[in-house]
C-alpha positions as CSV (number, residue, x, y, z in Angstrom):
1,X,-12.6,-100.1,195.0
2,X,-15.9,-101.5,196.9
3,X,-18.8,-99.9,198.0
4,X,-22.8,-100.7,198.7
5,X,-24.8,-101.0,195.8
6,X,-27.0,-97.9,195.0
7,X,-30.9,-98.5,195.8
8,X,-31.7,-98.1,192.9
9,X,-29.9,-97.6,189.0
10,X,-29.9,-94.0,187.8
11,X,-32.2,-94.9,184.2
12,X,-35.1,-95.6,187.2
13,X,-34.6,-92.1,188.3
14,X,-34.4,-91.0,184.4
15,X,-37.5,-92.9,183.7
16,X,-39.9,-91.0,186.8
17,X,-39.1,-88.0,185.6
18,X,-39.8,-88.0,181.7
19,X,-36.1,-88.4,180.7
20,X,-35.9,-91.7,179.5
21,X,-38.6,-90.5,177.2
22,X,-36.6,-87.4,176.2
23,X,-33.5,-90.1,175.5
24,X,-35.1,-92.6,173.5
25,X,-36.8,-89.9,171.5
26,X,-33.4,-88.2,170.8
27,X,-31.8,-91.6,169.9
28,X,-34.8,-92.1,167.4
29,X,-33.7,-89.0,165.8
30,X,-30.2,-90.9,164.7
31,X,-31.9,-93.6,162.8
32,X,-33.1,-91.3,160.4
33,X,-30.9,-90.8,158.3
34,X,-28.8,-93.4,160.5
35,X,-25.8,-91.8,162.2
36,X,-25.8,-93.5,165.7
37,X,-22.5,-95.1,165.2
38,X,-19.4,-93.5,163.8
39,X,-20.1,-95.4,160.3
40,X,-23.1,-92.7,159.6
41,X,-24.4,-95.0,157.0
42,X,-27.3,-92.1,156.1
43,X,-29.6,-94.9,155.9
44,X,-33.6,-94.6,156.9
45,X,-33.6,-97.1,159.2
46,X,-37.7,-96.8,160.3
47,X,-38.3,-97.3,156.5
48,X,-36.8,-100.6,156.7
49,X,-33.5,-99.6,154.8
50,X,-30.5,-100.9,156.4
51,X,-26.4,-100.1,156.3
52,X,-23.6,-101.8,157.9
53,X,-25.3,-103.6,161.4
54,X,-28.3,-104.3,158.8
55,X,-30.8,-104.5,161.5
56,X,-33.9,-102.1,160.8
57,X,-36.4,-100.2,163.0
58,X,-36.7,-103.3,165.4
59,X,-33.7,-104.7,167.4
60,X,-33.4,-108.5,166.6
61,X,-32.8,-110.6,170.0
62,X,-30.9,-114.1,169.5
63,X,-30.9,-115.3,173.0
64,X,-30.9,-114.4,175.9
65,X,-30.6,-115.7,179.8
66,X,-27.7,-116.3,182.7
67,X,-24.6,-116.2,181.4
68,X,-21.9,-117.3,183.7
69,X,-18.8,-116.7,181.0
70,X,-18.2,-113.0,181.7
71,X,-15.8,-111.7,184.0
72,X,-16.0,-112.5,187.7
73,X,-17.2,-109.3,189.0
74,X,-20.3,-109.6,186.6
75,X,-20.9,-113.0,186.6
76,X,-21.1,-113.4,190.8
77,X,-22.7,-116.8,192.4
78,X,-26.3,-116.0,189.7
79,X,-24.7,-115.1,186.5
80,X,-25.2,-111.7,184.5
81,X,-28.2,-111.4,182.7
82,X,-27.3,-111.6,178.7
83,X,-29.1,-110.3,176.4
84,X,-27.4,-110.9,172.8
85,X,-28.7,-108.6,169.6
86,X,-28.2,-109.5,166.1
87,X,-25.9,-107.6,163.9
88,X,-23.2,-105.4,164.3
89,X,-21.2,-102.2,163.3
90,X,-18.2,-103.6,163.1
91,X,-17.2,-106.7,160.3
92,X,-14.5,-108.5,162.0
93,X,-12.9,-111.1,159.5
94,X,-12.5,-113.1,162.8
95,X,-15.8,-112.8,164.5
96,X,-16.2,-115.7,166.8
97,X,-20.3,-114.8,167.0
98,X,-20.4,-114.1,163.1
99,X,-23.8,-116.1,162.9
100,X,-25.6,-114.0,165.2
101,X,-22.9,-110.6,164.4
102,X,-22.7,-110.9,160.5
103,X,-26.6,-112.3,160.0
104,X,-30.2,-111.1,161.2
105,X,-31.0,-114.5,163.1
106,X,-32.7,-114.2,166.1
107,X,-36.9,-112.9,167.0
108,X,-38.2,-109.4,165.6
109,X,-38.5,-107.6,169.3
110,X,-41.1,-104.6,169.9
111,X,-40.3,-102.4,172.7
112,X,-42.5,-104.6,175.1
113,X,-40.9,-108.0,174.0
114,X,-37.3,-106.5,174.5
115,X,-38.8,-105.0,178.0
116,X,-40.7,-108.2,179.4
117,X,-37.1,-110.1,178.6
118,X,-35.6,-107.6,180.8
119,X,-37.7,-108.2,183.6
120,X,-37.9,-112.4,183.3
121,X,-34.1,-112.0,183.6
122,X,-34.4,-109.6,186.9
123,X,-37.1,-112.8,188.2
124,X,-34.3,-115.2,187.3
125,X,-32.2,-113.8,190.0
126,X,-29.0,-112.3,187.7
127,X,-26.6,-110.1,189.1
128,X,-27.5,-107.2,186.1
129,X,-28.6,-106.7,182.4
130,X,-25.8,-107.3,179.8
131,X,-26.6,-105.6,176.7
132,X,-24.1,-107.8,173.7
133,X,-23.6,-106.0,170.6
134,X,-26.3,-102.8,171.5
135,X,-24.2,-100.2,169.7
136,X,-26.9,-99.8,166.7
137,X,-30.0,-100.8,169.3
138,X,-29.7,-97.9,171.6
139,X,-32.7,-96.2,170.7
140,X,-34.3,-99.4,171.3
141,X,-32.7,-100.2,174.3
142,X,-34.3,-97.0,175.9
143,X,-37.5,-97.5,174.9
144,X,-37.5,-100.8,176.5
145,X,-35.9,-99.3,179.4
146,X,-38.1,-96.7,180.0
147,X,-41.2,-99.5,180.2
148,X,-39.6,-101.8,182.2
149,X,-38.4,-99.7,184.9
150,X,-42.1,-98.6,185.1
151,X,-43.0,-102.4,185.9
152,X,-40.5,-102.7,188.5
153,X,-36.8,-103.1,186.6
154,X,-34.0,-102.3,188.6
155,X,-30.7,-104.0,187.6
156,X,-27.6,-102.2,186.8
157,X,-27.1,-102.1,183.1
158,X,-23.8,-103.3,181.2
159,X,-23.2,-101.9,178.0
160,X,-21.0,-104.5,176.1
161,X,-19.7,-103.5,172.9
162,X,-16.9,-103.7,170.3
163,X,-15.5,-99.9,171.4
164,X,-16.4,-98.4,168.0
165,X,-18.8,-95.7,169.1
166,X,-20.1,-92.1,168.7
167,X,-19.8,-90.3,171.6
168,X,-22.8,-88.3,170.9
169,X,-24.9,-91.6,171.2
170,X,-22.9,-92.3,174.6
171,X,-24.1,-89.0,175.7
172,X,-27.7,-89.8,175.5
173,X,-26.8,-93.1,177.5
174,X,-25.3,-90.9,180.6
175,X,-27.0,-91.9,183.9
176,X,-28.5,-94.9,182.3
177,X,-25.7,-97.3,182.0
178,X,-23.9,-98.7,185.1
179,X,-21.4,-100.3,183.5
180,X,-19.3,-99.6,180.5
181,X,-17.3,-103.1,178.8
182,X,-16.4,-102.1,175.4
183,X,-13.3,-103.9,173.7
184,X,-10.0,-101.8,172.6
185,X,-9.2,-104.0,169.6
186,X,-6.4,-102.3,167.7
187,X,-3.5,-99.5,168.1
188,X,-3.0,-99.0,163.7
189,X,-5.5,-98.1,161.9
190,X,-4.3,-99.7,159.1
191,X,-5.5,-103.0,160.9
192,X,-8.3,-101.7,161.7
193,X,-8.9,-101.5,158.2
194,X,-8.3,-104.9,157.4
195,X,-9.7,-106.7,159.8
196,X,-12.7,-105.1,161.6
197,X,-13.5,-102.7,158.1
198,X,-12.9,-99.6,160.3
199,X,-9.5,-97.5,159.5
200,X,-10.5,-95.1,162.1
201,X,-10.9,-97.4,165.5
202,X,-8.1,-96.4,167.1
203,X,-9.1,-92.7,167.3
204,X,-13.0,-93.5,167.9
205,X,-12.4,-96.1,170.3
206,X,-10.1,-93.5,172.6
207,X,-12.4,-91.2,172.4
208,X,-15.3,-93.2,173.2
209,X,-13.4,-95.0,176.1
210,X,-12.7,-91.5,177.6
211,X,-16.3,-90.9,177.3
212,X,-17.1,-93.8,179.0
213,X,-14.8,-93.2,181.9
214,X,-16.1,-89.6,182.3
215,X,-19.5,-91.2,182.9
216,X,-18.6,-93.8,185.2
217,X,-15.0,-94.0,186.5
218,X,-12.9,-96.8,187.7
219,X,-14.6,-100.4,188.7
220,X,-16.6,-100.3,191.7
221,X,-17.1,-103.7,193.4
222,X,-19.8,-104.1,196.5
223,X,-19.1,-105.8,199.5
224,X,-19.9,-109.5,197.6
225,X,-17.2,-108.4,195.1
226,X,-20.0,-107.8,192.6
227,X,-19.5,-104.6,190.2
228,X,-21.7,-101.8,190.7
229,X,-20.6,-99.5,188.4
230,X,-17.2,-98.1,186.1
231,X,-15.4,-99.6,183.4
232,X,-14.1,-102.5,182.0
233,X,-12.2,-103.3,179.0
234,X,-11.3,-106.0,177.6
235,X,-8.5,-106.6,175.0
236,X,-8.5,-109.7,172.6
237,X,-4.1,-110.2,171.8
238,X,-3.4,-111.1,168.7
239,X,-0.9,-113.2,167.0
240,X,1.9,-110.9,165.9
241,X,0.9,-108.9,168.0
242,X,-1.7,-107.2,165.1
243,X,-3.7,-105.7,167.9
244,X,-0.7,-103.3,169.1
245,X,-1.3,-104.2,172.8
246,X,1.5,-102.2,173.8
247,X,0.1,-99.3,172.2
248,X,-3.3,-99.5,173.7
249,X,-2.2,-100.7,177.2
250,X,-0.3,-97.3,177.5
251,X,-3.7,-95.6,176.8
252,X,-5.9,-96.8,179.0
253,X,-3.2,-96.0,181.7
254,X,-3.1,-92.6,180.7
255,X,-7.3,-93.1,180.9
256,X,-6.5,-94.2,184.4
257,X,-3.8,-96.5,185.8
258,X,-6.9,-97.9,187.9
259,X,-8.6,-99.0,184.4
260,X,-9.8,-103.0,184.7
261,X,-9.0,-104.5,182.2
262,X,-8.8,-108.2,181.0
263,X,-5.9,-109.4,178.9
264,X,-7.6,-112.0,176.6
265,X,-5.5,-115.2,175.3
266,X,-8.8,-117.1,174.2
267,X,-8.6,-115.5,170.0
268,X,-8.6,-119.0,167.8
269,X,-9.4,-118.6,163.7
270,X,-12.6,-118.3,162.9
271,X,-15.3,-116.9,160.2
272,X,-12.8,-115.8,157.5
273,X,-9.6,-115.6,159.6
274,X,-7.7,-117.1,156.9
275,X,-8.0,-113.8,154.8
276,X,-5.0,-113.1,156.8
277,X,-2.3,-115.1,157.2
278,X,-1.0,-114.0,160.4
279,X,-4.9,-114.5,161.4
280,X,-4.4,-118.7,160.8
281,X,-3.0,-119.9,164.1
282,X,-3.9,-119.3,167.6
283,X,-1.8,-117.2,170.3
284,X,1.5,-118.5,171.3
285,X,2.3,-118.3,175.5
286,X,5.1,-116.4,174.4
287,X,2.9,-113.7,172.5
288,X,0.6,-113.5,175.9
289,X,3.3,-113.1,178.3
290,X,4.2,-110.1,176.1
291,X,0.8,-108.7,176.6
292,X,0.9,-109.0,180.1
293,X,4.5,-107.5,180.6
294,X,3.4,-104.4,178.0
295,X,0.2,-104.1,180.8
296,X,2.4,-103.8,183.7
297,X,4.9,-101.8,181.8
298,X,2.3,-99.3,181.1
299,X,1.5,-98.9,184.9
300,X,-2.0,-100.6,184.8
301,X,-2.6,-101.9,188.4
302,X,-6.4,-103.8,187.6
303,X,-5.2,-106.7,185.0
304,X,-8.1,-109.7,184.3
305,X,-6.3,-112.7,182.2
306,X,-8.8,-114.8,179.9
């Protein structure tokens, strides 16, 4: 599907009249005791306690610039801005960014910082704003959002997460975010478990997709082939076939057969992989092509292969 760009993203809108405000203020609220994710650690986050992302009051930024290894239709002829935040929700055993995921490396960011890196990635000519790993910085997200549309901001957004979200936190982003690339990781929630530390993924993630789709729909590409807005998922296959690819393909066609999403081949064993054995070796072409044939099978039309 392609389209013009809007003049402007919806958060700008948001921001003029007070809303953003309104947004940030409520996504405050959920840090205190901490329930922005589904893990509702109960933790005061403002008081410097933390729980499972164990980031604080302040998001933690450990790089940022052009990234040019996203999908196509973010990534264009200037690359997609990339903004990647410390810590996570989730504790993948195979985390291939466990240094910046599974540790608090990266620079302390106030509101301002986190806004004026928004804006030097808008003068360096990127296609939009990709938001890594924000699940747990939403609140912080907004308030940099709100300053920097004030100063001139007016990239779409791309919220990139691992899929493991609350929908009420999603709610609050409604109108802000352009575009929606969470992962669907697993179909059991017994592997969830195991590897990611999260027995209920399955069920979240589905319900957080379907949120994400009510709030933006299908892709929408402009006329450079450039997305504009609507979702993307992306789906990591796993040896022996842990992930459940079948299972999840059949879901996001039931989502919407017009879903985009990017069959991944790329998983190799990192960070403590070898906790499980099936985890110790890297996809086999056989095991992808499997992937692919369960994507088709399920009547997805939009397939991505990475």
């Amino acid at each position: 599907m392609r389209e013009s760009a809007p003049a402007e993203p919806g958060y700008v809108a948001l921001a003029r009249r007070g809303e953003l405000r309104r947004r940030a203020e409520a996504a405050l609220a959920l840090l205190s005791p901490c329930r922005l994710c589904p893990r509702e650690c109960g933790v005061d986050r403002p008081a410097g306690e933390v729980g499972a992302c164990r980031i604080g009051r302040c998001a933690v930024v450990a790089s940022y610039g052009p990234h040019f290894g996203e999908e196509a239709p973010l990534v264009g002829s200037r690359g997609s801005g990339t903004l990647f935040f410390s810590g996570c929700n989730l504790a993948c055993i195979f985390c291939q960014n466990a240094r910046i995921s599974h540790s608090r490396e990266g620079t302390v960011v106030s509101p301002e910082r986190l806004a004026g890196m928004l804006l030097d990635l808008q003068r360096q000519g990127c296609h939009n704003l990709n938001f890594v790993t924000p699940t747990h910085v939403v609140p912080q997200i907004l308030e940099a959002l709100e300053i920097a549309a004030a100063e001139g901001l007016r990239l779409p957004l791309v919220y990139n997460c691992g899929g493991y979200e609350s929908v009420t936190a999603l709610r609050l982003l409604d109108g802000v975010v352009d575009l929606y690339m969470p992962d669907a990781k697993y179909d059991d929630p017994g592997v969830g478990a195991r590897l990611s530390g999260v027995p209920d993924y399955p069920a979240v993630n589905r319900a957080a997709l379907a949120e994400m789709h009510r709030q933006v729909g299908d892709l929408v590409l402009d006329e450079r082939g450039i997305a504009v807005r609507g979702l993307l998922v992306r789906h990591l296959v796993l040896p022996e076939n842990l992930a459940g690819t079948a299972g999840i393909m059949r879901c996001l066609a039931e989502l919407s057969p017009g879903t985009y999403v990017n069959v991944m081949a790329q998983y190799r064993p990192c960070y403590r992989a070898g906790q499980e054995l099936a985890l110790g070796r890297r996809v086999t072409l056989a095991e992808y092509a499997v992937a692919l044939r369960a994507a088709r099978e399920a009547g997805l039309q939009r397939l991505d292969r990475a």
